[in-house]
C-alpha positions in Angstrom: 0.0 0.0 0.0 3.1 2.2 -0.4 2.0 3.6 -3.6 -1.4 4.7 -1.9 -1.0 4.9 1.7 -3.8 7.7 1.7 -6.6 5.0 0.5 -5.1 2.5 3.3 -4.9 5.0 5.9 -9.0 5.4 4.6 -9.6 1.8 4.9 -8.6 1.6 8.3 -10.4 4.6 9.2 -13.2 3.0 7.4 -13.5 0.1 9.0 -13.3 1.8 12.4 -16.0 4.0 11.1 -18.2 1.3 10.3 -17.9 -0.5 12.8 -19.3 2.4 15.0 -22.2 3.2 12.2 -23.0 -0.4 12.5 -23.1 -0.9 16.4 -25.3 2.3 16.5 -27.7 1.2 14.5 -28.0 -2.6 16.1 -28.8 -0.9 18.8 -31.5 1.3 17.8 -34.1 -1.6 19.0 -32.7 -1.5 22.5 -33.4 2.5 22.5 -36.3 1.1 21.5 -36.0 3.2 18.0 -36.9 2.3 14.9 -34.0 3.2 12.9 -33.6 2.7 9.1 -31.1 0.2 8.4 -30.3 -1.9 5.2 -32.5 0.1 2.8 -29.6 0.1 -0.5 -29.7 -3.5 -0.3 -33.5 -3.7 0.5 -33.9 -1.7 -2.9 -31.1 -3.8 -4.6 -33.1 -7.1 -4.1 -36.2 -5.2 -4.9 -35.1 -5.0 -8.8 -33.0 -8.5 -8.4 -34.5 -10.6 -6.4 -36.7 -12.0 -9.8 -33.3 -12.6 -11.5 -31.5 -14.5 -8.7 -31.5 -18.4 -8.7 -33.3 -19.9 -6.1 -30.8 -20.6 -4.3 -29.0 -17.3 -4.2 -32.2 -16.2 -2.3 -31.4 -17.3 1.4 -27.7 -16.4 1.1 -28.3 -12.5 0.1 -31.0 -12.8 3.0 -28.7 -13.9 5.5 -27.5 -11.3 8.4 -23.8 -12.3 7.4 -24.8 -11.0 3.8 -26.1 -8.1 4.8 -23.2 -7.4 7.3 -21.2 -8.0 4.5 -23.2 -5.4 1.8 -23.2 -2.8 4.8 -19.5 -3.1 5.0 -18.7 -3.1 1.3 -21.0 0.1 0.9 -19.5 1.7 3.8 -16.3 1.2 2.8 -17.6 2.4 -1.3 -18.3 6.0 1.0 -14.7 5.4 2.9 -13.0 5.8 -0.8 -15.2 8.6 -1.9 -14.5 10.7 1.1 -10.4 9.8 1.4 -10.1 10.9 -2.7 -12.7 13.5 -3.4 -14.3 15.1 -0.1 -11.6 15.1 2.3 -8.9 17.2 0.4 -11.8 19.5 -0.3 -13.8 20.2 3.1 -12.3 23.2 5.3 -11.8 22.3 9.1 -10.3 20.0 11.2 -10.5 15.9 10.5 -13.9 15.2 12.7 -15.5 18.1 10.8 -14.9 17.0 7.8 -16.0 13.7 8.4 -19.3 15.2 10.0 -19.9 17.2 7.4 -19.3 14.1 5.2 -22.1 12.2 6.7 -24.4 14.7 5.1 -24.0 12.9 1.9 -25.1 9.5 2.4 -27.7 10.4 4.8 -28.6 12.8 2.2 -28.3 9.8 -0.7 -30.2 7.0 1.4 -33.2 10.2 2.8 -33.9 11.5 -0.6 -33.2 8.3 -3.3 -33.1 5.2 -1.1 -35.6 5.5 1.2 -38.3 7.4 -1.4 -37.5 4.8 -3.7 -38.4 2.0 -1.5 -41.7 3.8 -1.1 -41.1 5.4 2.8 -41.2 8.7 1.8 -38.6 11.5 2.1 -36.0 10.7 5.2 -38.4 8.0 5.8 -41.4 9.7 6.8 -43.8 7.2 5.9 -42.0 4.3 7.7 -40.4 6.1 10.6 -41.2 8.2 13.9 -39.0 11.3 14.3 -37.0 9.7 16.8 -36.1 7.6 14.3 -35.1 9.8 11.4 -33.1 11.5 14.0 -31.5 8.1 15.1 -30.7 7.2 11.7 -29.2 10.9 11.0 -27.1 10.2 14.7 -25.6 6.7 13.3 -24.7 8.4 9.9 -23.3 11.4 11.7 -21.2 8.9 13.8 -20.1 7.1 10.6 -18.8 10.5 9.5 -17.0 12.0 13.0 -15.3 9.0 13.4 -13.8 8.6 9.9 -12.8 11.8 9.3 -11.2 12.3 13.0 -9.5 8.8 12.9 -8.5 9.8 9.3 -6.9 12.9 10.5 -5.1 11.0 13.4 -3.6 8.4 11.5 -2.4 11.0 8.5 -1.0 12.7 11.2 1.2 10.1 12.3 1.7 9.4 8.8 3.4 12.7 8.2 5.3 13.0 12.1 6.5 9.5 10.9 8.2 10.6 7.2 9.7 13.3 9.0 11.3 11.6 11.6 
């Protein structure tokens, strides 16, 4: 990763990231919230689901699967931010990152979540508490990317100049 250390610096942001997004939102039933979770993939299978084999079915289904799509599409948004965003946003790394999270909340409130028939942000299918929950675990998704991206750049650059 020597030829791109910026993108692996990103992935382990990323998956710290993540990680965070994705414990905040298993938790939403605890709260007890209901949060919007899984709606790319709900609309992916919407328009594939007909197409798959049979037996295709249970394993896109399956909370590994979707552990696994969450990941992937978080980390799609990891590279997005670390190439286009994050050279472009003004203040420190945790503000970047927050105002970051504005886009995919933005992308899954006004496309997603319309698309799959909930209305703007969810309004059909959600309380406020949980359109705020959901804009909370995207927000978290952002701070911590952007400030763990900072951190480890930093270190990064103290490093090459020692």
């Amino acid at each position: 990763m020597k030829k791109h250390p910026r993108l692996f610096l990103g992935l382990l942001a990323g998956l710290v990231a993540i990680t965070a997004n994705t414990l905040v939102l298993k938790a939403a039933p605890l709260l007890p919230v209901n949060a919007e979770s899984g709606g790319l993939l709900k609309l992916a299978l919407l328009h594939t689901t007909p197409l798959l084999p049979a037996g295709l079915l249970p394993v896109v289904q399956a909370a590994g699967f979707k552990l696994l799509f969450h990941y992937l599409t978080g980390l799609g948004m990891v590279g997005l931010y670390v190439l286009v965003f994050e050279p472009r946003l003004p203040g420190k790394g945790w503000v970047k990152g927050g105002l970051f999270s504005l886009l995919p909340w933005a992308i899954n409130g006004l496309v997603v979540l319309p698309l799959l028939g909930q209305g703007v942000a969810g309004v059909h299918a959600l309380t406020a508490g949980g359109i705020a929950y959901f804009f909370v675990a995207n927000a978290v998704f952002g701070l911590v990317l952007g400030g763990v991206y900072a951190y480890l750049r930093q270190r990064q650059t103290a490093g090459a100049g020692a």
